[in-house]
C-alpha positions in Angstrom: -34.3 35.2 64.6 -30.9 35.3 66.2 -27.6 36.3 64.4 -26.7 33.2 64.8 -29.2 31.3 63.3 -29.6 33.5 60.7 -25.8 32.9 59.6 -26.2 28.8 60.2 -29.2 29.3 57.7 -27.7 30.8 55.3 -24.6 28.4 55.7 -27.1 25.5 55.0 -29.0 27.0 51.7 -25.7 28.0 50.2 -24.2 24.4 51.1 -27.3 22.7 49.4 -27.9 24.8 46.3 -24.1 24.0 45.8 -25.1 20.5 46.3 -27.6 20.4 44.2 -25.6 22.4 41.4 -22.6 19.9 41.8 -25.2 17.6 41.4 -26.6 18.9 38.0 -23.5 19.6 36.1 -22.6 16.0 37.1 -25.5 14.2 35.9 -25.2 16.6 32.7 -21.7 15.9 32.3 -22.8 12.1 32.7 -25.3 12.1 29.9 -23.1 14.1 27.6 -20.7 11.5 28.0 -22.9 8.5 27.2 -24.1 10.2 24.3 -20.7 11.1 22.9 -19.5 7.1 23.6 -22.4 6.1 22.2 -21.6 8.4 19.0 -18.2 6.5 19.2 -19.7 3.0 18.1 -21.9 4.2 15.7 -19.1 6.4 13.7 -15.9 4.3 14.4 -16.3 2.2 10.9 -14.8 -0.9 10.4 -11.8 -2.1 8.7 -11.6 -5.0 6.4 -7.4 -5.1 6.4 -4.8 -3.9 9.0 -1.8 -4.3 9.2 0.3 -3.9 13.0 4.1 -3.5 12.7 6.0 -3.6 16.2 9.0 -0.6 15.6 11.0 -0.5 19.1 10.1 -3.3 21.5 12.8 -4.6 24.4 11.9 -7.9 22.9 13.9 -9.0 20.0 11.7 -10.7 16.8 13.4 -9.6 13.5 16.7 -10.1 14.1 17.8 -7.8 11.6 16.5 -4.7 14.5 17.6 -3.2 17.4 16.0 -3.9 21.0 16.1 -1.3 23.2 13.3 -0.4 26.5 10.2 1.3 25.1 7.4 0.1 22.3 6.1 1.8 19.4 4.2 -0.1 16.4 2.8 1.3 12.6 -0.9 0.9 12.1 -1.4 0.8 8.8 -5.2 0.5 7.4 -4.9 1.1 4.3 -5.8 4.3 4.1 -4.4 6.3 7.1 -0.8 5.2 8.4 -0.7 6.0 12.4 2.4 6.0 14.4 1.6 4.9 18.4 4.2 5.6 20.6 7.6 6.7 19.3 10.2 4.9 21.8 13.0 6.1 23.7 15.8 6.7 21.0 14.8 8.4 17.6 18.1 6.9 16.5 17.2 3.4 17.1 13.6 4.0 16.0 14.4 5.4 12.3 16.7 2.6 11.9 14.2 0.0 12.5 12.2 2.1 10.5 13.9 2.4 7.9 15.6 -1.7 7.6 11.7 -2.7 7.1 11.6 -0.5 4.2 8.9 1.7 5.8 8.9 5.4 4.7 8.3 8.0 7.7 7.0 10.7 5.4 3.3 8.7 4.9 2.8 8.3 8.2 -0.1 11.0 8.8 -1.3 10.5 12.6 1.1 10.4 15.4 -1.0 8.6 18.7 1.1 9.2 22.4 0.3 6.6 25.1 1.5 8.6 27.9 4.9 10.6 29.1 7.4 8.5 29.8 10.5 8.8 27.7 10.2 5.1 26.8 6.9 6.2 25.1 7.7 9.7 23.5 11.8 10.4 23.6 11.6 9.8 19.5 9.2 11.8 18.9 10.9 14.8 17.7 13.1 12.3 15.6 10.2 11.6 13.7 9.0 14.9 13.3 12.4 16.3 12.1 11.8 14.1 9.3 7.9 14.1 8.6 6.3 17.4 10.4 3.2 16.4 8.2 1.2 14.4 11.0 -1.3 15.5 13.7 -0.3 14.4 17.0 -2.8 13.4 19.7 -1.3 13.6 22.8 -3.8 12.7 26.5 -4.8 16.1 27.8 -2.5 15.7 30.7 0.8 16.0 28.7 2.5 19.3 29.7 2.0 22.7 28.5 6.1 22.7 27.3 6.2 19.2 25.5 2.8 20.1 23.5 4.2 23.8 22.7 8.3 21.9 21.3 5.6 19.8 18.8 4.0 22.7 17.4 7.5 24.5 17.4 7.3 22.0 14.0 4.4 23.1 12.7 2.2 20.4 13.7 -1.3 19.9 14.6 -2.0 19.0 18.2 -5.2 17.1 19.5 -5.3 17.0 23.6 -7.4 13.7 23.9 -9.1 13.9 27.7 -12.7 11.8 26.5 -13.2 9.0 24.3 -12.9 9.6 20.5 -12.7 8.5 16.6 -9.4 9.3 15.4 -10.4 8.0 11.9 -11.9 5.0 10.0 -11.6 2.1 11.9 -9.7 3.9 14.8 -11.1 5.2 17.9 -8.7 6.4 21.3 -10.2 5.1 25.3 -9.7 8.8 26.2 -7.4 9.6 28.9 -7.7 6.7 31.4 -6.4 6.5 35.2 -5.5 7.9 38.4 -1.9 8.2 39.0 -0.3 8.1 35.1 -2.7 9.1 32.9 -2.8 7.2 29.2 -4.4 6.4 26.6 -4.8 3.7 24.2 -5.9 2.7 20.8 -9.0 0.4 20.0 -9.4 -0.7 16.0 -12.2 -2.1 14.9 -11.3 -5.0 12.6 -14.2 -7.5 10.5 -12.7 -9.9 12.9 -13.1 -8.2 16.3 -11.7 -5.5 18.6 -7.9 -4.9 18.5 -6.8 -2.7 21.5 -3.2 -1.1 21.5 -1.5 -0.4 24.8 1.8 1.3 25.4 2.4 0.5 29.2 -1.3 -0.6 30.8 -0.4 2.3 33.5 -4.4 2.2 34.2 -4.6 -1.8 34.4 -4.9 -4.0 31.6 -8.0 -5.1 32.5 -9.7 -1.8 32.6 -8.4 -0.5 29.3 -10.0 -4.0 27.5 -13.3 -3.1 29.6 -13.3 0.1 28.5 -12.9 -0.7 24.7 -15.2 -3.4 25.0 -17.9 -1.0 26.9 -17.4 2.0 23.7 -17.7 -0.4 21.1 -18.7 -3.6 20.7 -18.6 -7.2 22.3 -15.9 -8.9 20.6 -12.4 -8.6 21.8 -10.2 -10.2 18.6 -7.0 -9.4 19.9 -4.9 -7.3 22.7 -1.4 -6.3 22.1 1.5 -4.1 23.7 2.6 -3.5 27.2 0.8 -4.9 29.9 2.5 -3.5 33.0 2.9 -6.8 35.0 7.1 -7.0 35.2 6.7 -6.7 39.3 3.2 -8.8 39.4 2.9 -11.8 41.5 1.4 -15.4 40.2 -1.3 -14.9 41.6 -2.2 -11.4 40.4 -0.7 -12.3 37.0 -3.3 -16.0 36.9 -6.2 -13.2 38.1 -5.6 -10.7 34.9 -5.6 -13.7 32.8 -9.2 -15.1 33.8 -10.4 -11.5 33.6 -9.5 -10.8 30.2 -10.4 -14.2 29.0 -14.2 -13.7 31.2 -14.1 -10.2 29.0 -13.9 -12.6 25.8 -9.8 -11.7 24.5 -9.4 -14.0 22.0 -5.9 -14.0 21.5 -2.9 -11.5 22.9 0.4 -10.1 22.0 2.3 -9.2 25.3 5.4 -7.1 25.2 7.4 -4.4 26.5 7.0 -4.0 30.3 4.5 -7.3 30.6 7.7 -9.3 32.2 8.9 -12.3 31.0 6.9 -14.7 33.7 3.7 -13.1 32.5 4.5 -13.4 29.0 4.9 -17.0 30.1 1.8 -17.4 32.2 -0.4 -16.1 29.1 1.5 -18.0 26.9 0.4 -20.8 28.5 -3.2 -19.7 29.3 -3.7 -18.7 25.5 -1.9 -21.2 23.7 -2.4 -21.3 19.9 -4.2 -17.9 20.6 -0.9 -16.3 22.2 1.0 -14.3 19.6 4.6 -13.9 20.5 6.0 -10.1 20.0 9.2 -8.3 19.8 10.0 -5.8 17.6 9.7 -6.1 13.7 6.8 -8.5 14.1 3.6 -8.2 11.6 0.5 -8.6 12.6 -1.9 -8.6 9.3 -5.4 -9.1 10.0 -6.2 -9.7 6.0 -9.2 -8.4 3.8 -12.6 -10.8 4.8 -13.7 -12.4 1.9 -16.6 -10.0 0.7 -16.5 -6.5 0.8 -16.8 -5.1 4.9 -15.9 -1.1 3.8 -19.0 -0.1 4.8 -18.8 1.8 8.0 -20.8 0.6 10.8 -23.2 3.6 11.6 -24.4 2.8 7.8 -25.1 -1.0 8.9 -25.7 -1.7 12.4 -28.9 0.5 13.8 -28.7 -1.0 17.3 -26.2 -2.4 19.6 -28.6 -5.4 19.6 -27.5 -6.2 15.7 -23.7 -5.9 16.5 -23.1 -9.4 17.6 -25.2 -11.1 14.7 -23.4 -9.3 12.3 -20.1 -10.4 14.3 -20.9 -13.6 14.6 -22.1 -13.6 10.4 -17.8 -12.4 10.3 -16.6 -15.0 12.2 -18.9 -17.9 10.4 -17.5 -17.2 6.9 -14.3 -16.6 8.1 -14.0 -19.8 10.0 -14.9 -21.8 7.2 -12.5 -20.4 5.0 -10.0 -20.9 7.4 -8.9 -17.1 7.3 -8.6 -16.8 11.3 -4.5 -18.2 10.9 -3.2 -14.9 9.2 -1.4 -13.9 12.0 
């Protein structure tokens, strides 16, 4: 055998086993992945009252708060108090805060959509007051930002996969190409509720995702759908999507635009929820007890929608679904 071919050989078995390796891990990768999402919908719980308070919003609601570009909004379960997205001004933030009578030391997760300063800048505002909270942050953040948060003694959690942050509350993982973000999915008695700061990965894809972790039932979307520059067309697209995805109703703010917020108004009607900072959303207890977590009553994804659907007959005939 020639040099040559000898070397062209070798080329070719070293090309293939690294194909085949490549190939491996990725298939591994895969399955480890399916498994932990599926561990996601069997762990996540459910919550029987929430409570969703809009802080910092460029939209005005309570007219008693400042307005100012960014979006951050209190989740309040009950038990665990988490803080998504802090704003742009810490200032502006604790003052809203603090005129709806909400105290900043029981908040005890803090939940970062993505970098932007819109999203994060009042951050250390909060932490200069409460320095009690673990802060989950997409893997992606940089190395300087995540080392200033533990400068205050806090607990970090880089979030790259899809994860339970506690009872009720689960994150997408770090989702897209360019800017990466994540955002929050809560599993309410009446459905899905999925938290976004800006949509930088598409709205679309971030309800598809949720939906695809957890369950069927998409109760409610809410926060900044990223459609200020989108055309008609595109804007009349996202709508059908999320509606063929089964959003019940939505809460548009921050950078969504004002002819989008239209459009879905429109599309959504009685089901469109109008937001701006200082608005409630409070999804209230079901009328028996739903505490129990799902992993302890739902064996299958093929009893998920029955018991669903069981929610949404009693609740329909109480006439519980106008609490918001």
């Amino acid at each position: 055998m020639s040099k040559r071919k000898f070397v062209t050989l070798a080329l070719l078995v070293i090309v293939v086993t690294g194909a085949v390796w490549w190939y491996a891990y990725l298939k591994l990768h895969q399955t480890e992945l399916e498994i932990s999402e599926r561990d996601i919908a069997e762990k996540i719980g459910l919550i029987g009252k929430v409570a969703i308070t809009i802080l910092y919003d460029n939209n005005p609601y309570d007219q008693r708060l400042k307005t100012a570009w960014g979006f951050s909004c209190l989740i309040d379960t009950m038990e665990t108090k988490i803080l998504f997205d802090t704003g742009r001004d810490s200032n502006i933030l604790l003052g809203n805060i603090a005129k709806l009578g909400i105290d900043v030391r029981g908040i005890q997760i803090v939940v970062l959509s993505h970098i932007h300063e819109d999203h994060v800048g009042g951050l250390f505002g909060i932490l200069e007051k409460n320095s009690y909270v673990k802060v989950y942050v997409p893997l992606s953040f940089t190395d300087s930002f995540k080392l200033r948060v533990k400068q205050y003694g806090c607990e970090i959690v880089d979030v790259g996969e899809a994860a339970n942050i506690c009872e009720g509350v689960a994150t997408t993982g770090e989702l897209g190409i360019g800017i990466k973000e994540q955002s929050l999915i809560v599993n309410t008695w009446k459905g899905l509720v999925v938290i976004t700061g800006c949509a930088h990965p598409g709205i679309v894809n971030i309800v598809r995702k949720a939906k695809q972790l957890i369950g069927e039932v998409i109760y409610l979307v809410i926060g900044g759908f990223h459609l200020g520059g989108a055309s008609e067309d595109e804007i009349s697209s996202i709508i059908e999507q999320l509606k063929s995805l089964g959003v019940a109703e939505v809460a548009p703010c921050h950078c969504t635009g004002d002819l989008a917020r239209r459009m879905f108004e429109e599309a959504f009607g009685e089901n469109y929820v109008e937001a701006g900072v200082g608005r409630i959303i409070d999804i209230q207890q079901p009328p028996y007890d739903l505490t129990i977590s799902i992993s302890a009553t739902i064996s299958s994804d093929a009893n998920r929608p029955k018991l669903r659907d069981e929610f949404h007959t009693n609740s329909d005939s109480l006439n519980l679904n106008g609490n918001i």
